[in-house]
C-alpha positions as CSV (number, residue, x, y, z in Angstrom):
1,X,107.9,189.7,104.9
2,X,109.4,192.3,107.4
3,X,111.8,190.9,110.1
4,X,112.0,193.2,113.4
5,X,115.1,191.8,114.7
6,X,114.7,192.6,118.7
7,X,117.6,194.3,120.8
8,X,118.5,190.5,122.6
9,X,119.8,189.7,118.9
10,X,123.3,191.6,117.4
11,X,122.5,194.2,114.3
12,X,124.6,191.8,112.0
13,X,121.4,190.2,111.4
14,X,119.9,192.6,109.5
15,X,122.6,192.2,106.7
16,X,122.4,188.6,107.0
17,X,118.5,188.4,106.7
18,X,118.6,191.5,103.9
19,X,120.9,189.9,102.1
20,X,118.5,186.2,101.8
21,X,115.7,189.1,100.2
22,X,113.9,189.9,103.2
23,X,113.2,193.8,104.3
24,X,114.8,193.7,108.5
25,X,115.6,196.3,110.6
26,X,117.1,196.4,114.5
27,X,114.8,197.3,117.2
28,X,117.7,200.2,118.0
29,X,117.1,201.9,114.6
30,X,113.3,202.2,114.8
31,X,112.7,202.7,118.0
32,X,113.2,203.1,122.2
33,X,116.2,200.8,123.5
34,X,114.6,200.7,126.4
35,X,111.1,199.8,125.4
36,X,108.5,197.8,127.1
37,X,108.5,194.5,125.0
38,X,105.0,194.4,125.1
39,X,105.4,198.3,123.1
40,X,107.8,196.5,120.9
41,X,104.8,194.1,119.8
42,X,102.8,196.7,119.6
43,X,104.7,198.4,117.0
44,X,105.1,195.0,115.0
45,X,101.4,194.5,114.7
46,X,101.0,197.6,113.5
47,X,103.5,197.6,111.0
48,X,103.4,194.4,110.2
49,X,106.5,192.8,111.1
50,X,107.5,189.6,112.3
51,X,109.1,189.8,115.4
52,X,112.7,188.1,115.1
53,X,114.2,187.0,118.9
54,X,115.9,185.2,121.4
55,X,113.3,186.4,123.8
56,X,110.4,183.9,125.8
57,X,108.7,187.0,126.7
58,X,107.0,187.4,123.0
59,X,105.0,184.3,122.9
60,X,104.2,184.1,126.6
61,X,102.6,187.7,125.9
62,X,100.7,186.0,122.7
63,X,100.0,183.1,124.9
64,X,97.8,186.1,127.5
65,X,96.4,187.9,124.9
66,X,95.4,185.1,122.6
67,X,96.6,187.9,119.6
68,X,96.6,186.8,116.1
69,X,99.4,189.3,115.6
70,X,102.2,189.9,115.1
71,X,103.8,187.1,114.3
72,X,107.1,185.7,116.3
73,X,110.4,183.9,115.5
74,X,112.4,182.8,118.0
75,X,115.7,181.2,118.0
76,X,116.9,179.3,120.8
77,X,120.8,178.6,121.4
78,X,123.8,179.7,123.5
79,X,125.2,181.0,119.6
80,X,122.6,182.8,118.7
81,X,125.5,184.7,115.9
82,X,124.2,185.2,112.3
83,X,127.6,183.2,111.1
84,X,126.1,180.0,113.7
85,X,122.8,179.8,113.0
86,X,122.0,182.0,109.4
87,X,121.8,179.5,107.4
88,X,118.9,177.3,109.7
89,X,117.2,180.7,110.3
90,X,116.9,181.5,106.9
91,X,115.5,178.0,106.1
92,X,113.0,178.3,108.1
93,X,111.7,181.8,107.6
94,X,111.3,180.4,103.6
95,X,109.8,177.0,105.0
96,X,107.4,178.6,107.3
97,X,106.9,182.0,105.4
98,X,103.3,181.7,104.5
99,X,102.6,180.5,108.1
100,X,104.5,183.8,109.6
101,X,102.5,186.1,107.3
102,X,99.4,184.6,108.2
103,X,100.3,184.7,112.2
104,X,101.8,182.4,113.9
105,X,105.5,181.5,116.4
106,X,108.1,179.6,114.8
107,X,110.4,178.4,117.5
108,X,113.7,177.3,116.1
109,X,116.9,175.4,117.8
110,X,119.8,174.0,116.2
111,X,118.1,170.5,116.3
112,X,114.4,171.1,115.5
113,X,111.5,173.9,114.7
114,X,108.3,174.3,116.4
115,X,105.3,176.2,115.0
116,X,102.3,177.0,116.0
117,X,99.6,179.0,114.6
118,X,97.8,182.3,116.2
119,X,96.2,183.1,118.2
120,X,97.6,180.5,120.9
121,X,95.1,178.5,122.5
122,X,95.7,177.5,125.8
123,X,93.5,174.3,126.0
């Protein structure tokens, strides 16, 4: 699984999630800083990453265009730090692994983890 850690989240990650085993790059290394986050999905799907974020903007675009990719995980907290939260992120992305690589959001807070598969229905 490849993480695409987005810009709202600091480049430590990408040591922190590397050094669990999984391929991750920063947003800032692959592409515009100032890109559109709906280019920024774009990108994933066709790469196939899972986009890694802080950001509600990801799944409310899933949520419009009913996609089946890419996949999103989002972390929600005022500490969003790798040294606060590594250790539940990295849980999760091995507890819900098969679910992110077959498309889904994994929502994530220090006392619970939502996810649901894609494509979101709105019904």
């Amino acid at each position: 699984m490849k993480l695409l850690v987005d810009m709202n989240l600091g480049p430590a990650w990408v040591e922190t999630l590397q050094t669990a085993g999984w391929q991750a790059a920063h947003w800032a290394t692959l592409g515009d800083h100032h890109a559109s986050d709906a280019d920024i999905m774009r990108f994933a799907c066709e790469g196939d990453w899972v986009v890694f974020t802080h950001d509600l903007d990801f799944g409310t675009i899933l949520a419009h265009t009913q996609a089946g990719r890419p996949s999103v995980f989002q972390v929600r907290s005022q500490d969003v730090s790798p040294d606060h939260l590594g250790r539940l992120v990295c849980g999760a992305l091995r507890q819900f692994s098969a679910e992110l690589e077959a498309g889904a959001i994994v929502t994530l807070d220090e006392a619970r983890q939502r996810v649901r598969l894609l494509p979101l229905n709105s019904k």
